[in-house]
Every structure is written in structure tokens, then in C-alpha cells.
C-alpha positions as CSV (number, residue, x, y, z in Angstrom):
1,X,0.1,11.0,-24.0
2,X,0.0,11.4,-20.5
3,X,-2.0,8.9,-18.1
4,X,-5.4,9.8,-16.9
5,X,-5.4,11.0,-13.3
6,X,-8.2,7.9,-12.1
7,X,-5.1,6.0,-13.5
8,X,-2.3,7.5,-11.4
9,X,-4.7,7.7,-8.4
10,X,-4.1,3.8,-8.4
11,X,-0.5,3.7,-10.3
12,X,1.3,5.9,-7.4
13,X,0.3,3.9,-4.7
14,X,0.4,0.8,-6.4
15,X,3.9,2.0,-7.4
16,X,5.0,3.3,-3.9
17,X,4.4,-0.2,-2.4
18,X,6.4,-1.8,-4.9
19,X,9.5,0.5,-4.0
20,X,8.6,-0.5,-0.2
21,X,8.8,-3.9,-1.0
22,X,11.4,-3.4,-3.0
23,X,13.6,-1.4,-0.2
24,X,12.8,-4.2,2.4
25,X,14.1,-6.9,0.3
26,X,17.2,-5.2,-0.8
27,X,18.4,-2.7,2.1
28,X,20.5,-3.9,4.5
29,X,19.6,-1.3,7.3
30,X,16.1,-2.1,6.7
31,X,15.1,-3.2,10.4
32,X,15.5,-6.7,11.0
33,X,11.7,-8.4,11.0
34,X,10.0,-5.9,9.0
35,X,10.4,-7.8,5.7
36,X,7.7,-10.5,6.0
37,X,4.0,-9.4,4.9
38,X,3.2,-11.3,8.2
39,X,4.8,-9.2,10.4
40,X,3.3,-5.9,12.4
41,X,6.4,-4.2,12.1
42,X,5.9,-4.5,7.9
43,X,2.3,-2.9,8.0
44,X,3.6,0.3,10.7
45,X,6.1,1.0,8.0
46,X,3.6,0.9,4.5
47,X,0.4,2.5,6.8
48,X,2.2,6.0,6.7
49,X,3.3,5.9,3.8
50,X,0.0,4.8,1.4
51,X,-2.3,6.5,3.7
52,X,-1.6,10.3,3.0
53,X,-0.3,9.2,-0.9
54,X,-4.2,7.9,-1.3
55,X,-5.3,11.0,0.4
56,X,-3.7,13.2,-1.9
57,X,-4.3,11.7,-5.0
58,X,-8.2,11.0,-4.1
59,X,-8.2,14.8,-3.5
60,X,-6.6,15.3,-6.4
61,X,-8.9,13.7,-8.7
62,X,-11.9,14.9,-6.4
63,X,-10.7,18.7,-7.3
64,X,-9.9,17.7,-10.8
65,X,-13.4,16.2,-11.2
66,X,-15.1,19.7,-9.9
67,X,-12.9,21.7,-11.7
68,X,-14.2,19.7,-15.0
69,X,-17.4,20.2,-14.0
70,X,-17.6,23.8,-13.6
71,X,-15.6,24.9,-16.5
């Protein structure tokens, strides 16, 4: 039915980087330089973005995982 939460602790970020990729190809008014992997600019837009995403979801699962356990 639903997905597993170990598999949407990797889908959701996997997916938000996609969309990011996605939104850099696309967008006009993305800035100008940002859309090559290569480029600093590219990694100081994705960073703050998957960072707190894999934070939550790790603690997400962590919690999940101890609530499992002591029920």
C-alpha cells in the first residue's frame, strides 16, 4: 500500500534533487551559472535544501524505529 519509511528516507531526497534539477533546467530566473553540476553556485543552492530533508527523514525513521521497538 503505502511505501516503507527506509524507502521514502531515500525517495524524498532522491526526489527533491530531481525537482532541483529539474527547476535549473527549465526556469528562466534560475540564476545564470548555477545550472552546471560543475559549478559552486549549483552545490550552495542543493546543500540547503537535501541537508535538513535527510535530517528529518533520518530522524524520522530513527523515532519510527524506537517507537517499533518499544511497543
Amino acid at each position: 500500500m503505502f511505501l516503507s519509511l527506509p524507502t521514502l528516507t531515500v525517495l524524498i531526497p532522491l526526489v527533491l534533487l530531481a525537482g532541483l534539477l529539474y527547476l535549473a533546467s527549465v526556469e528562466e530566473n534560475f540564476p545564470q551559472g548555477c545550472t552546471s553540476t560543475a559549478s559552486l553556485c549549483f552545490y550552495s543552492w542543493l546543500l540547503p535544501i537535501t541537508i535538513p530533508v535527510y535530517v528529518f527523514f533520518h530522524l524520522w525513521t530513527w523515532m519510527g524505529i524506537k517507537l517499533f521497538r518499544h511497543n
